[in-house]
C-alpha positions, 0 to 999 in steps of 0.5 A: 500500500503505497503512501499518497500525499496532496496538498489540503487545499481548501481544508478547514484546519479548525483555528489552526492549533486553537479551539473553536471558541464560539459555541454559544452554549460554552459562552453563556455557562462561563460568563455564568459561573463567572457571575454567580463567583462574584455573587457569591462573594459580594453576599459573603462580603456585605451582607453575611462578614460586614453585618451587626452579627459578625462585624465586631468579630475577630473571625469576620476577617479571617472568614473574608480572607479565606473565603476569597482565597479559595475564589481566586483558587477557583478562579485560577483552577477554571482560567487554566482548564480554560486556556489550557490545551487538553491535549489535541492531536495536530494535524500534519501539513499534509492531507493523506489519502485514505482511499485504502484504509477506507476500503479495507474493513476493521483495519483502523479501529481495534478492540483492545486498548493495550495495543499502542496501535494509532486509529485514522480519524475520518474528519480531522483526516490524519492518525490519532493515537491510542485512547484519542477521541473526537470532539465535534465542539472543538473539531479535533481530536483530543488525547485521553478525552473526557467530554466536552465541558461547556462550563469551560467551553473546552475539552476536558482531556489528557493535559487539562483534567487536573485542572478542571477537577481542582476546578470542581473541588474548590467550587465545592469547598466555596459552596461549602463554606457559603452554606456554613456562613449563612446557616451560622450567621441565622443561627447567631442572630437567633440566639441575639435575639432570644438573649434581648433586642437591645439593639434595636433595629440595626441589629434586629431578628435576621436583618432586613428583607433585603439582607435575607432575600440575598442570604437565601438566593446564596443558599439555593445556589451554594446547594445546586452548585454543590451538589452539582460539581459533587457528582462531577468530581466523585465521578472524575475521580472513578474515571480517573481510578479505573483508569476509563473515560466516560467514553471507554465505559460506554465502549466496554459496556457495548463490547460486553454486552456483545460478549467480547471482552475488553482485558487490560492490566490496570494500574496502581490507584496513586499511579494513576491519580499520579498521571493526571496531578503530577509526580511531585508532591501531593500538596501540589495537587492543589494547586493549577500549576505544573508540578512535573517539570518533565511533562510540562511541555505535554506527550511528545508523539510524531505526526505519523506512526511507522505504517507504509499508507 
C-alpha cells in the first residue's frame, strides 16, 4: 500500500492549533459561573462578614480572607482548564489519502486498548493515537478525552483534567463554606435575639428583607452548585481510578454486552491519580500549576506512526 500525499487545499484546519471558541452554549455557562463567583462573594462580603452579627468579630476577617482565597483558587483552577490545551492531536501539513484504509474493513479501529496501535480519524483526516477521541465542539481530536465541558467551553482531556477537577473541588469547598456562613450567621442572630433586642433595629431578628432575600438566593445556589460539581468530581475521580473515560465505559459496556471482552492490566490507584496531578508532591495537587517539570511541555508523539499508507 503505497503512501499518497496532496496538498489540503481548501481544508478547514479548525483555528489552526486553537479551539473553536464560539459555541454559544460554552459562552453563556462561563460568563455564568463567572457571575454567580462574584455573587457569591459580594453576599459573603456585605451582607453575611460586614453585618451587626459578625462585624465586631475577630473571625469576620479571617472568614473574608479565606473565603476569597479559595475564589481566586477557583478562579485560577477554571482560567487554566480554560486556556489550557487538553491535549489535541495536530494535524500534519499534509492531507493523506485514505482511499485504502477506507476500503479495507476493521483495519483502523481495534478492540483492545493495550495495543499502542494509532486509529485514522475520518474528519480531522490524519492518525490519532491510542485512547484519542473526537470532539465535534472543538473539531479535533483530543488525547485521553473526557467530554466536552461547556462550563469551560473546552475539552476536558489528557493535559487539562487536573485542572478542571481542582476546578470542581474548590467550587465545592466555596459552596461549602457559603452554606456554613449563612446557616451560622441565622443561627447567631437567633440566639441575639432570644438573649434581648437591645439593639434595636440595626441589629434586629435576621436583618432586613433585603439582607435575607440575598442570604437565601446564596443558599439555593451554594446547594445546586454543590451538589452539582459533587457528582462531577466523585465521578472524575472513578474515571480517573479505573483508569476509563466516560467514553471507554460506554465502549466496554457495548463490547460486553456483545460478549467480547475488553482485558487490560490496570494500574496502581496513586499511579494513576499520579498521571493526571503530577509526580511531585501531593500538596501540589492543589494547586493549577505544573508540578512535573518533565511533562510540562505535554506527550511528545510524531505526526505519523511507522505504517507504509
Amino acid at each position: 500500500m503505497g503512501a499518497a500525499v496532496a496538498a489540503f487545499g481548501g481544508r478547514c484546519r479548525c483555528c489552526g492549533k486553537g479551539r473553536c471558541r464560539a459555541d454559544p452554549c460554552g459562552v453563556f455557562c462561563m460568563l455564568l459561573t463567572y457571575l454567580c463567583v462574584g455573587y457569591a462573594d459580594y453576599v459573603v462580603l456585605e451582607h453575611v462578614l460586614l453585618q451587626s452579627g459578625f462585624r465586631a468579630s475577630l473571625w469576620c476577617p479571617f472568614h473574608a480572607v479565606a473565603f476569597n482565597v479559595i475564589v481566586v483558587m477557583l478562579l485560577a483552577s477554571h482560567t487554566r482548564a480554560v486556556f489550557a490545551d487538553p491535549g489535541m492531536v495536530p494535524l500534519p501539513e499534509t492531507a493523506i489519502d485514505f482511499s485504502d484504509l477506507r476500503s479495507s474493513s476493521g483495519t483502523s479501529h481495534k478492540n483492545s486498548r493495550n495495543d499502542e496501535d494509532w486509529t485514522v480519524c475520518n474528519r480531522c483526516e490524519t492518525y490519532r493515537p491510542p485512547r484519542a477521541h473526537h470532539c465535534r465542539v472543538c473539531h479535533r481530536c483530543i488525547r485521553r478525552m473526557d467530554h466536552h465541558c461547556p462550563w469551560i467551553n473546552n475539552c476536558v482531556g489528557e493535559l487539562n483534567q487536573k485542572y478542571f477537577i481542582q476546578f470542581l473541588f474548590y467550587t465545592g469547598l466555596a459552596s461549602l463554606y457559603a452554606m456554613g456562613l449563612v446557616l451560622t450567621t441565622w443561627l447567631w442572630s437567633a440566639d441575639k435575639s432570644s438573649a434581648g433586642k437591645a439593639e434595636g433595629a440595626e441589629g434586629g431578628v435576621s436583618g432586613s428583607r433585603f439582607q435575607t432575600a440575598h442570604r437565601i438566593m446564596l443558599l439555593i445556589e451554594s446547594i445546586l452548585f454543590g451538589l452539582f460539581v459533587t457528582v462531577i468530581f466523585y465521578d472524575q475521580l472513578v474515571s480517573i481510578i479505573t483508569d476509563e473515560t466516560p467514553i471507554e465505559q460506554l465502549r466496554n459496556r457495548l463490547l460486553k454486552e456483545a460478549r467480547r471482552e475488553v482485558s487490560h492490566t490496570r494500574k496502581p490507584k496513586i499511579a494513576l491519580l499520579r498521571e493526571v496531578f503530577g509526580r511531585g508532591l501531593v500538596i501540589c495537587w492543589f494547586f493549577p500549576c505544573h508540578c512535573s517539570p518533565s511533562s510540562a511541555s505535554g506527550p511528545s508523539y510524531s505526526y505519523l506512526p511507522n505504517y507504509d499508507v
